[in-house]
C-alpha positions as CSV (number, residue, x, y, z in Angstrom):
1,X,0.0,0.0,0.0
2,X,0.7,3.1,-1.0
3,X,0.8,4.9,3.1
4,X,3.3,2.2,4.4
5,X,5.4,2.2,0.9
6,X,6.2,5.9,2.0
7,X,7.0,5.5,5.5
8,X,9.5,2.5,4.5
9,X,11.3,4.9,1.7
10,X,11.2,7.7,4.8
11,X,12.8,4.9,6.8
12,X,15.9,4.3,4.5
13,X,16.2,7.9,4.1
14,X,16.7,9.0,7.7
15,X,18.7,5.4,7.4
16,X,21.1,7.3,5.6
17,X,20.3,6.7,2.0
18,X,20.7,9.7,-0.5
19,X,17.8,11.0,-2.4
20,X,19.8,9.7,-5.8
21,X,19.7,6.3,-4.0
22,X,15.8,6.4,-3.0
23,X,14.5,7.3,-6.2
24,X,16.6,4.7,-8.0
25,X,15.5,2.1,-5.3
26,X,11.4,3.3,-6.7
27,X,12.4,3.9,-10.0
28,X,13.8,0.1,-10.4
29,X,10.8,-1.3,-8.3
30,X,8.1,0.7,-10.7
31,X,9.4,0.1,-13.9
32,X,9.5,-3.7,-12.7
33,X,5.8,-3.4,-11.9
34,X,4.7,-1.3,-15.2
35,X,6.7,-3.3,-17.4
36,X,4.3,-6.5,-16.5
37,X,1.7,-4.8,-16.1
38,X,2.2,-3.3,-19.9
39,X,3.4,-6.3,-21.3
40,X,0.3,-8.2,-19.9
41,X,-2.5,-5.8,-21.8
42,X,-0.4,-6.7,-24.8
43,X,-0.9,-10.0,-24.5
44,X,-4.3,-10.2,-24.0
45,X,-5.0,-7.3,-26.2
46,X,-5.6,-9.9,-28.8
47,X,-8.7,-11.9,-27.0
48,X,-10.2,-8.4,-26.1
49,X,-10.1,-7.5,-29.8
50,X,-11.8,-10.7,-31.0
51,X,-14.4,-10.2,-28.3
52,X,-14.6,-6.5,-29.5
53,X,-15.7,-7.9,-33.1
54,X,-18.7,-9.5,-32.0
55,X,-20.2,-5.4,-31.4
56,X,-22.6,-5.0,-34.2
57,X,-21.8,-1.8,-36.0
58,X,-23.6,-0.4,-39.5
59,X,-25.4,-3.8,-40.0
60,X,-22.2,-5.7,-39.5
61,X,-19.4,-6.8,-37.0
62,X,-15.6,-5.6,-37.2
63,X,-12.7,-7.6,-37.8
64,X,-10.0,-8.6,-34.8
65,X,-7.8,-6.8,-37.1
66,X,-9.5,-3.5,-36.9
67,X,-8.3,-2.7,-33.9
68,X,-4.7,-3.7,-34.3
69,X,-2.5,-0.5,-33.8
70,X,0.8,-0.2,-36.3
71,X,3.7,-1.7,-35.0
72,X,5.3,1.0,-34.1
73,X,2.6,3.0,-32.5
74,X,2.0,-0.4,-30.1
75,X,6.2,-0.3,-29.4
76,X,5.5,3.1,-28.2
77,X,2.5,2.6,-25.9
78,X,4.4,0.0,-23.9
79,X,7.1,1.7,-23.6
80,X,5.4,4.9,-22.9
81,X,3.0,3.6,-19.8
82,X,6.2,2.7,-17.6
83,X,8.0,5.8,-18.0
84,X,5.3,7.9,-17.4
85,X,4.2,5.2,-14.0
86,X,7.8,5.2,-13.0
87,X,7.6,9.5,-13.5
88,X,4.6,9.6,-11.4
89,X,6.5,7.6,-9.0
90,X,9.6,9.6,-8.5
91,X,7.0,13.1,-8.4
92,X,5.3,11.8,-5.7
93,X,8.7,11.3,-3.6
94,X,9.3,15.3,-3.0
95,X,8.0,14.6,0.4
96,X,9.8,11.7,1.1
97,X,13.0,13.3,-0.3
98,X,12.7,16.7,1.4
99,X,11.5,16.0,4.9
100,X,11.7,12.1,5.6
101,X,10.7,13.2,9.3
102,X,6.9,14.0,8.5
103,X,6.4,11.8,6.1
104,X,6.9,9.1,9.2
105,X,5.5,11.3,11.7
106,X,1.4,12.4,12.5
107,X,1.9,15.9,11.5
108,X,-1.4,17.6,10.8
109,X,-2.1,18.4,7.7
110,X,-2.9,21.6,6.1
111,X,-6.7,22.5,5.4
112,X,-7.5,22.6,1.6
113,X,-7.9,26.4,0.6
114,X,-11.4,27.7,-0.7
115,X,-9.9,28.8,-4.3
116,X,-10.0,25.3,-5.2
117,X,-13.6,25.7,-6.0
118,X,-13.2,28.3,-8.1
119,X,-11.3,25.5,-10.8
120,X,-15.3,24.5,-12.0
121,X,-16.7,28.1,-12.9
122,X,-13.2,28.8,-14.2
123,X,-13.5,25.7,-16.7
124,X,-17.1,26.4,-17.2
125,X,-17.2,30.1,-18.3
126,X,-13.9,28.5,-21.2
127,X,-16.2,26.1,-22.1
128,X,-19.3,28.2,-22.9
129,X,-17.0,30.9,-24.4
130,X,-15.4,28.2,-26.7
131,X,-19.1,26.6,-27.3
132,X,-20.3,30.3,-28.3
133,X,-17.5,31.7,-30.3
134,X,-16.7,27.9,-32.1
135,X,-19.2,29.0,-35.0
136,X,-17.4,32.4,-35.5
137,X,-13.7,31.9,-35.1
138,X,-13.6,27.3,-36.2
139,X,-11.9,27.1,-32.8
140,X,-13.2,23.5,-32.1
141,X,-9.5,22.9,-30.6
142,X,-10.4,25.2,-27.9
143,X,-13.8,23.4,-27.3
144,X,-11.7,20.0,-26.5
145,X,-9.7,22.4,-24.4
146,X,-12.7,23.3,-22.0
147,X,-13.3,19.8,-22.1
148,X,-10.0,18.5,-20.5
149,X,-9.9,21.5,-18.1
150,X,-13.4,20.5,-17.2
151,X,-12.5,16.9,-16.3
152,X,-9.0,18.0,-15.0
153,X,-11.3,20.8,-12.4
154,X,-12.6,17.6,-10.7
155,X,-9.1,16.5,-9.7
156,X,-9.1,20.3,-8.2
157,X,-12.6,20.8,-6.9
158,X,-13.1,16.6,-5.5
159,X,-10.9,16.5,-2.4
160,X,-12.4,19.9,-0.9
161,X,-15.8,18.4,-1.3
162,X,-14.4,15.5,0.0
163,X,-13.2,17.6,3.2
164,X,-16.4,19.8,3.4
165,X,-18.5,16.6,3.6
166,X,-16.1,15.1,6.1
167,X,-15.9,18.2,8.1
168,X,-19.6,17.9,8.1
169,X,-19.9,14.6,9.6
170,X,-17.7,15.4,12.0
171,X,-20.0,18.5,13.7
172,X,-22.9,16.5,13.0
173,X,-22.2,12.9,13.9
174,X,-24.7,10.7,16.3
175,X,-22.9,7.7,16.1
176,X,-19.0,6.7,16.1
177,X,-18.7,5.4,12.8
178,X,-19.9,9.2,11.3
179,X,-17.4,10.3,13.2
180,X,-14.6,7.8,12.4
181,X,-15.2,8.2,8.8
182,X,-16.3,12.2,8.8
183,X,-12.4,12.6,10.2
184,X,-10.8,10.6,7.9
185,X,-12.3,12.3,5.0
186,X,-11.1,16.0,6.4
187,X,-7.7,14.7,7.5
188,X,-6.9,13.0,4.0
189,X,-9.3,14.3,1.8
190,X,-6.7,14.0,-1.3
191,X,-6.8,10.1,-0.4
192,X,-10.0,9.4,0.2
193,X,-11.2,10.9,-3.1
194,X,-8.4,10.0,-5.2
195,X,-10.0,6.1,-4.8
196,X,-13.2,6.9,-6.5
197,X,-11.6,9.2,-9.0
198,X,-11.9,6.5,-11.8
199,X,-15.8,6.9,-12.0
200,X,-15.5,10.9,-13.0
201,X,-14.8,10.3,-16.8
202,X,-17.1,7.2,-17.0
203,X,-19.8,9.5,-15.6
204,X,-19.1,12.6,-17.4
205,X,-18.5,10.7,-20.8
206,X,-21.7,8.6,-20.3
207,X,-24.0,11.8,-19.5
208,X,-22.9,13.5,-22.0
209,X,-23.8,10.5,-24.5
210,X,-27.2,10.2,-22.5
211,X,-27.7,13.9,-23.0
212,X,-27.1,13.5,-26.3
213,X,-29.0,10.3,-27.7
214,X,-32.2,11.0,-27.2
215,X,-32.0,14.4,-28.9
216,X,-30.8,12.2,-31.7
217,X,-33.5,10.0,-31.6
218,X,-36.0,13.1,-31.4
219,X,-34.7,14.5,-34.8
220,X,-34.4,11.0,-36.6
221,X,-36.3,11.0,-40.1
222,X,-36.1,13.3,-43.0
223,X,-34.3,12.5,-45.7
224,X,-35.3,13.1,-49.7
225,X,-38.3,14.9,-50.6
226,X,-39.4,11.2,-52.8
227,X,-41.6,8.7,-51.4
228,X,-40.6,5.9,-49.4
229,X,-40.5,3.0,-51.4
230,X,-39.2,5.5,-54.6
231,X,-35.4,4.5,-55.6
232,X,-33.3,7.1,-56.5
233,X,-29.8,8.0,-58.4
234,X,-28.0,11.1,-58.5
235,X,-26.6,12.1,-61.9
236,X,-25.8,15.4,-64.3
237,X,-27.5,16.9,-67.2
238,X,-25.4,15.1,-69.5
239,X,-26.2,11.5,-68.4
240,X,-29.5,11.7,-66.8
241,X,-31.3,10.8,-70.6
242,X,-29.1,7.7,-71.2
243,X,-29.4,6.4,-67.5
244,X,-33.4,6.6,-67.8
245,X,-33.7,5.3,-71.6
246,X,-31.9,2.2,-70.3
247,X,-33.5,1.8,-67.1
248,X,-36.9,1.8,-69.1
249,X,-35.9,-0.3,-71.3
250,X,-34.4,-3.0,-68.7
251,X,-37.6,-2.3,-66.7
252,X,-39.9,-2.9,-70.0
253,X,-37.9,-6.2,-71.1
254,X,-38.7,-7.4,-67.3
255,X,-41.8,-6.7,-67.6
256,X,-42.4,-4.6,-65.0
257,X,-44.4,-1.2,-65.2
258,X,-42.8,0.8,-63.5
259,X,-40.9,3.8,-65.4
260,X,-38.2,5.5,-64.3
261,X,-37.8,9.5,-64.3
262,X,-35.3,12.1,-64.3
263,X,-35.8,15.1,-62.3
264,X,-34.2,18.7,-62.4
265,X,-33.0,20.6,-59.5
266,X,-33.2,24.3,-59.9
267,X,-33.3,27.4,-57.8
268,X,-35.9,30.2,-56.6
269,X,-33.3,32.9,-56.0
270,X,-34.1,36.8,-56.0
271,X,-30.5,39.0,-55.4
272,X,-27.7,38.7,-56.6
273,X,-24.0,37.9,-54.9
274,X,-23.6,36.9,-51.1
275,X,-27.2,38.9,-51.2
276,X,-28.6,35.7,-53.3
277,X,-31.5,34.5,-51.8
278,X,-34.1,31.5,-51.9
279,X,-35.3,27.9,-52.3
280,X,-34.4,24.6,-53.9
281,X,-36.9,23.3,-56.5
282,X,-37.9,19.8,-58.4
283,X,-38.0,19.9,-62.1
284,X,-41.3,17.5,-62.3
285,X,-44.7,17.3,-63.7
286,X,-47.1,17.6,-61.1
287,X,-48.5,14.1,-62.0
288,X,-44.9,12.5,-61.1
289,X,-45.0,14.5,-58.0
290,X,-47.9,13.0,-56.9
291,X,-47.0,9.1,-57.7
292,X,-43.2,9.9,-56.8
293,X,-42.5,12.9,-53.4
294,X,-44.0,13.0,-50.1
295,X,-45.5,17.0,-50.7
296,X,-48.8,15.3,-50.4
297,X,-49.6,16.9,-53.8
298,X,-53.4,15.1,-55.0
299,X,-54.3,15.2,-59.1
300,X,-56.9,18.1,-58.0
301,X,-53.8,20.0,-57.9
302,X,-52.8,19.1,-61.3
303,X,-55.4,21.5,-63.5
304,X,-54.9,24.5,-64.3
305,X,-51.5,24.6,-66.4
306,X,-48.4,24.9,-65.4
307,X,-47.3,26.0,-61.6
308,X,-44.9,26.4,-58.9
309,X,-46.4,24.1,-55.7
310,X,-45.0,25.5,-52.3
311,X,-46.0,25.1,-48.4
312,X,-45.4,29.2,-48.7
313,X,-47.1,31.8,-51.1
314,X,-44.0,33.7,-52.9
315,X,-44.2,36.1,-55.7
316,X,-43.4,34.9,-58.6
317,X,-42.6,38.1,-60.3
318,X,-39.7,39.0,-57.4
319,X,-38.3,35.7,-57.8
320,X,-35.9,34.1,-61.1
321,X,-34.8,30.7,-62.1
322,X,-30.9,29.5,-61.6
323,X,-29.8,26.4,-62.7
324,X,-27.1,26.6,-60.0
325,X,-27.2,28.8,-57.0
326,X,-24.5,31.2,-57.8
327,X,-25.4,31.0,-62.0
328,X,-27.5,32.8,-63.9
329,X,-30.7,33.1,-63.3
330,X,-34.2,33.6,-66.0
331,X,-38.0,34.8,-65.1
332,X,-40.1,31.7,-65.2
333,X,-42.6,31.9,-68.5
334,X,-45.3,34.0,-68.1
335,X,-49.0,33.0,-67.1
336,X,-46.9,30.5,-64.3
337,X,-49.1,29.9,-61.6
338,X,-48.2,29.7,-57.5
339,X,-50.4,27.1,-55.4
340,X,-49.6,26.9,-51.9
341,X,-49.9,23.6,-50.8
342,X,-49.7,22.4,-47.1
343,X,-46.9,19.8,-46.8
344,X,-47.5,16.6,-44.3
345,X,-43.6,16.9,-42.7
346,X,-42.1,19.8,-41.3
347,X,-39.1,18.7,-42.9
348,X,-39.9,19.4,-46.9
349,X,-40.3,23.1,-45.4
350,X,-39.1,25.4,-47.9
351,X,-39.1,23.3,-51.1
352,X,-40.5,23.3,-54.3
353,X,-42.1,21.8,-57.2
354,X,-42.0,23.5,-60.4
355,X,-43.4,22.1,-63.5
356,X,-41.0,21.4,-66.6
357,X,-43.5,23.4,-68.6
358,X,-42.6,26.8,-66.4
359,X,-39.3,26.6,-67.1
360,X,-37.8,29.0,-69.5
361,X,-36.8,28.9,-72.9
362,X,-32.3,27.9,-72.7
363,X,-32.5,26.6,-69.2
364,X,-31.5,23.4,-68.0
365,X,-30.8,22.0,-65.1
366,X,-27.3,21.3,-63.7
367,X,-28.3,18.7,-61.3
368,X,-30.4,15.4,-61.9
369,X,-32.1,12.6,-59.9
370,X,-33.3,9.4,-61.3
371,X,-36.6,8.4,-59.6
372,X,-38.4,5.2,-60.3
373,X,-41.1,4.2,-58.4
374,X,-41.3,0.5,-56.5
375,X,-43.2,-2.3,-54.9
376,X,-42.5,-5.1,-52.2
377,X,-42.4,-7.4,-54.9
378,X,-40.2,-5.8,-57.6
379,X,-38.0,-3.7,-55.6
380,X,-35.1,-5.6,-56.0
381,X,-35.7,-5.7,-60.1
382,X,-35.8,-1.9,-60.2
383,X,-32.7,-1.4,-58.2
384,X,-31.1,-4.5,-60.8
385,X,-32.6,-2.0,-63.6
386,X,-31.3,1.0,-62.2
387,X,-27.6,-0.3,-61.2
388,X,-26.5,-1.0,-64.9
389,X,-26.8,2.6,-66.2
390,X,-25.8,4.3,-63.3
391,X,-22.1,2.8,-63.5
392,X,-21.3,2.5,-59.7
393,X,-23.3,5.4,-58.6
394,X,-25.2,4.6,-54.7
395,X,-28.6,3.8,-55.6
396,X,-31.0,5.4,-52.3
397,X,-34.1,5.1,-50.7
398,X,-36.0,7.3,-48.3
399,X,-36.6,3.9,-45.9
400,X,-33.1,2.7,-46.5
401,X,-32.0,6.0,-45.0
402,X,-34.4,5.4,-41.9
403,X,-33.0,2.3,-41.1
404,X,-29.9,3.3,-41.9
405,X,-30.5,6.0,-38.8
406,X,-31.8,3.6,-37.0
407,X,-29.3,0.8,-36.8
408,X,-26.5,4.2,-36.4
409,X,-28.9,5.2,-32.9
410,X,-28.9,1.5,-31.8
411,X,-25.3,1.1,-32.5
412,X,-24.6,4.3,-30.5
413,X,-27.2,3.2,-27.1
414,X,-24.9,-0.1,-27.9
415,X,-21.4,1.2,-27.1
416,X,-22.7,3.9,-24.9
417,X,-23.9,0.8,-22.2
418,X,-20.5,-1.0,-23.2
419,X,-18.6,1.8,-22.2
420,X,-20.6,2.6,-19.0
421,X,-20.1,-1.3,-18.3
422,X,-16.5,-1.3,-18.7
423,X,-15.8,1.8,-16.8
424,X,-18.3,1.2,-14.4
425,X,-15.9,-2.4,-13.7
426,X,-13.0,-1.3,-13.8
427,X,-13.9,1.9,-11.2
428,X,-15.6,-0.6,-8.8
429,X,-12.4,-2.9,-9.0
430,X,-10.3,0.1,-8.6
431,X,-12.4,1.5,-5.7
432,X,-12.2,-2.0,-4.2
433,X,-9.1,-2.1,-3.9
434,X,-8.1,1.2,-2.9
435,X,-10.5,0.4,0.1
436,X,-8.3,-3.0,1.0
437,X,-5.1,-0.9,0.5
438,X,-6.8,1.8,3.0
439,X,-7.2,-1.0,5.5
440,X,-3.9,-2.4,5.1
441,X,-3.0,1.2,5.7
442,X,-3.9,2.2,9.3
443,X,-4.3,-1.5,10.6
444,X,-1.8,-0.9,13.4
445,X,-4.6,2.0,14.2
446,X,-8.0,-0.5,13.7
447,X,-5.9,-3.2,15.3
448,X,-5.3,-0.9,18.5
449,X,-9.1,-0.2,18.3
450,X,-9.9,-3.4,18.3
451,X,-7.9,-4.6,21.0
452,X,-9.8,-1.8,22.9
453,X,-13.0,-2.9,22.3
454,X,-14.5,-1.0,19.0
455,X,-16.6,-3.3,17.5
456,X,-15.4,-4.6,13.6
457,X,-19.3,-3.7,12.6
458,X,-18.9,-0.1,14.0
459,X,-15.2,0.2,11.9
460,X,-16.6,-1.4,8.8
461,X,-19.8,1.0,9.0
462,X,-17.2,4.1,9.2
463,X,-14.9,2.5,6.1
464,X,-18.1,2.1,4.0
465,X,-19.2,5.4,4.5
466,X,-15.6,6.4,3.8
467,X,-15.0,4.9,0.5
468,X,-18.6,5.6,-0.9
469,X,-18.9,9.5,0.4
470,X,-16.1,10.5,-2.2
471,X,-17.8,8.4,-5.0
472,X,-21.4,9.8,-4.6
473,X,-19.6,13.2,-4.7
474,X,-17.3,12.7,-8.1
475,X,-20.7,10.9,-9.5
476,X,-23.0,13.6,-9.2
477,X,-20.5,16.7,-9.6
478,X,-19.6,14.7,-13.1
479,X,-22.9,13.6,-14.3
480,X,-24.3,17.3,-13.5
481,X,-20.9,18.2,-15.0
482,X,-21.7,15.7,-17.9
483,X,-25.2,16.6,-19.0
484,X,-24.2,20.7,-19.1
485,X,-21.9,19.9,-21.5
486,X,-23.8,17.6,-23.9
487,X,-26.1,21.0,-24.2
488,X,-23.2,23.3,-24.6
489,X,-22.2,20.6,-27.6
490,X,-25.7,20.6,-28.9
491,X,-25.7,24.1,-28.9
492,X,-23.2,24.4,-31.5
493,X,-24.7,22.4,-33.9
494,X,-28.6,22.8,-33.9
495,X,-30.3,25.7,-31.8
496,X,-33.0,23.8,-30.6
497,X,-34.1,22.6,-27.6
498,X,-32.6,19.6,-26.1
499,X,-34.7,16.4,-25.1
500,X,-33.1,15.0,-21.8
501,X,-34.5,11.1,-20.9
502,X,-34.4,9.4,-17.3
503,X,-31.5,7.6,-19.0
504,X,-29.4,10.6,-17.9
505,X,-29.2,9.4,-14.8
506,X,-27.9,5.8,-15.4
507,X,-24.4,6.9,-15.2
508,X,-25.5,8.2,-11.4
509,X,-26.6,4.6,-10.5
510,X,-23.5,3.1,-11.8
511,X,-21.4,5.7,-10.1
512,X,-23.3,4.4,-6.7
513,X,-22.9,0.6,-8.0
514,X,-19.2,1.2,-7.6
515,X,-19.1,2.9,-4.7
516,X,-21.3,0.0,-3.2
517,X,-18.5,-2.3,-5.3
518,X,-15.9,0.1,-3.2
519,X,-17.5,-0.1,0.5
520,X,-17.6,-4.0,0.2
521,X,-14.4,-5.1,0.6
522,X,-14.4,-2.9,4.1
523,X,-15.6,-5.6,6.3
524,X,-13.5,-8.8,4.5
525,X,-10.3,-6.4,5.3
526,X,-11.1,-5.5,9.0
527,X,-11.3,-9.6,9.2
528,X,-8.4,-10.3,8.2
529,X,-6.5,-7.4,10.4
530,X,-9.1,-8.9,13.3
531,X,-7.0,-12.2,12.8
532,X,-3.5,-11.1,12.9
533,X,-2.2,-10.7,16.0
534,X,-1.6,-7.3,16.9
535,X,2.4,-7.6,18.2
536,X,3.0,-8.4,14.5
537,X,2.4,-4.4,13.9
């Protein structure tokens, strides 16, 4: 344990052993203990790869070989984890080095100041003011930033939590075991929370996703203006007439009915320059738009002549035709009617159908979309008809792009709970057995007490209030922490409102499974230092 491991270095160092001499001594023993520990994750990182590839992802699984790192890069994570352990190691010897005398003695330690709460705010207000000025000035690097100094303001803010709830317990306490543990959390606040410091970025990471996820799932759908079950094929001007000559004619020697389409894309622009202004447009006949988009156009619609069909009534006469946004752009032919029509998604907002007959004389359209309408029985035979002309190009459906959303949300929730797992595991384990090396610790002190009569229930009740105190505070600070932030991040890219679940506070429930995972192991320990006899000490 990490407690007696100081006072035996302090030992050899009043002993008469220079400080060259003691940090060779820890450098030797931790580069001993990193080394195996390094070279053990790369031998198992194999069987953790080929359990990784059984994670569905995009409708499939990965290959073990996915996740294999170059060569090199792996040479340099092994070798980089021990030098920075054994740099860690030989830091945290200043004391030992310096003043051997109180790192054996029961010198009182100095109260944490009040400034360290001031770390949060501090990270907070760079966060927002990287959040709000990201758009303006690309700085996305200073938006990671505020991350890490968010994360890194726990480290900072934890322990004089830790100390404030310790101090509380100790004006408050009713029974010994508050009192026990309320004074071991303001003596060694630094301690006590550094054992339940591996929950904070499990807690803040899986907030965050929480936060996130069901705003995704709130703003799922969309997609192109066509029809469910319509296939469609991007193309230009210049192949869109061979593409849908042979589709037709692959579809007619089939013998299917179908009949494939092209449709324009033009714009409704009025200005001119960054002053340009207005709406994309479908080159179609009204009666394809009916068979073929989702604007819940109806053949009553269709009389009249030719028309622009909108949700919005615009003035024809303030607006021209472009072929491209920043081309040239032509008055549409005269006697061109406007029909407002009121669209069933709030999605097709701001698009527009113009007939091929209100198009003026010399324009074309740039852009082109092969439509063909399907069928659960022939879809298949269309997308066979389709493929050959379009040489290669992705052939698209509205409901293959809902599922395709779908099965991207459920692989998210997937490795969002995997991750919570994992961390949540490796905390507890971590918690658990910075409890046991707490024990091990003071158990000259909990043997003394026992030999005086303290019962082992009262010591265990103080240890389990002792480890799980600092983990109920990191968990709640970082999923409060955790959820802020998934709104600043939302922020940046959509304006509205965020949808927050219950789910949000599953990270806060596995944050108190490990410190339950922690407190545990408090009464096995006091056991085992209840069966050695107390001269050993």
């Amino acid at each position: 344990p990490a407690a007696r491991r100081e006072r035996r270095l302090a030992a050899i160092r009043l002993a008469g052993a220079t400080p060259g001499q003691v940090t060779n001594m820890v450098a030797a023993e931790t580069t001993l203990s990193a080394g195996i520990g390094a070279l053990l994750g790369l031998l198992i990182s194999p069987a953790l790869h080929g359990l990784a590839s059984f994670v569905p992802w995009a409708g499939g699984t990965w290959l073990p070989a996915d996740f294999a790192l170059p060569t090199g890069l792996t040479v340099f994570i092994v070798v980089a984890i021990p030098v920075l352990v054994v740099l860690a190691g030989v830091l945290g010897l200043r004391r030992v080095l310096k003043n051997p005398l109180f790192a054996t003695g029961g010198h009182t330690k100095k109260p944490l100041h009040w400034w360290r709460l001031l770390a949060l705010p501090a990270a907070g207000a760079f966060f927002l003011i990287a959040v709000t000025t990201a758009k303006d000035f690309g700085g996305i690097g200073l938006v990671m930033a505020g991350l890490f100094f968010l994360v890194g303001s726990a480290a900072i803010v934890g322990p004089w939590v830790t100390s404030a709830v310790g101090g509380t317990f100790v004006r408050i306490w009713r029974r010994p075991s508050a009192l026990l543990a309320g004074r071991r959390l303001r003596d060694d606040p630094k301690g006590a929370y550094r054992s339940s410091a591996g929950i904070v970025l499990a807690v803040f990471a899986g907030s965050m996703a929480l936060t996130l996820l069901p705003t995704f799932e709130s703003m799922a759908g969309g997609g192109r203006s066509f029809a469910d079950s319509v296939l469609y094929v991007d193309t230009d001007h210049e192949h869109a007439g061979k593409i849908v000559d042979q589709a037709n004619a692959s579809l007619q020697k089939y013998g299917q009915p179908e009949k494939a389409v092209a449709v324009g894309e033009v714009y409704l622009v009025k200005g001119t320059g960054d002053n340009r202004y207005g709406h994309r447009a479908l080159v179609m006949t009204c009666a394809d738009a009916v068979k073929l988009t989702r604007f819940g156009l109806t053949p009553e619609n269709c009389t009249g002549g030719p028309a622009v069909f909108g949700d919005a009534a615009i003035d024809l006469a303030q607006y021209q035709l472009a072929p491209a946004w920043e081309g040239p752009a032509m008055a549409a032919k005269s006697g061109t009617r406007v029909e407002t029509v009121k669209y069933p998604d709030a999605d097709l907002s701001g698009s527009f159908v113009i007939d091929p007959a209100a198009l003026p004389d010399g324009l074309t359209p740039k852009d082109y979309t092969i439509v063909a309408p399907t069928t659960g029985a022939n879809r298949e035979i269309v997308r066979t008809a389709l493929a050959g002309p379009a040489a290669g190009a992705e052939i698209g459906s509205r409901d293959q792009y809902l599922f395709n959303q779908q099965t991207e949300l459920g692989d998210l929730r997937r490795v969002t709970v995997i991750g919570l797992l994992a961390a949540g595991i490796l905390a507890g384990c971590s918690a658990a057995v910075a409890t046991a090396g707490s024990v091990m610790d003071r158990r000259r002190t909990f043997g003394a007490l026992m030999a005086a009569g303290t019962p082992v229930r009262v010591l265990a009740r103080a240890l389990r209030m002792e480890a799980a105190l600092p983990a109920l505070v990191a968990t709640i600070g970082a999923g409060i922490v955790g959820v802020l932030v998934g709104v600043g991040l939302f922020s940046m890219v959509d304006e509205r409102g965020i949808v927050l679940s219950p789910w949000i506070l599953a990270p806060v429930v596995l944050g108190v499974g490990v410190a339950l995972l922690g407190a545990s192991v408090c009464t096995p320990a006091l056991k085992r230092v209840q069966a050695e006899p107390l001269a050993d000490e």
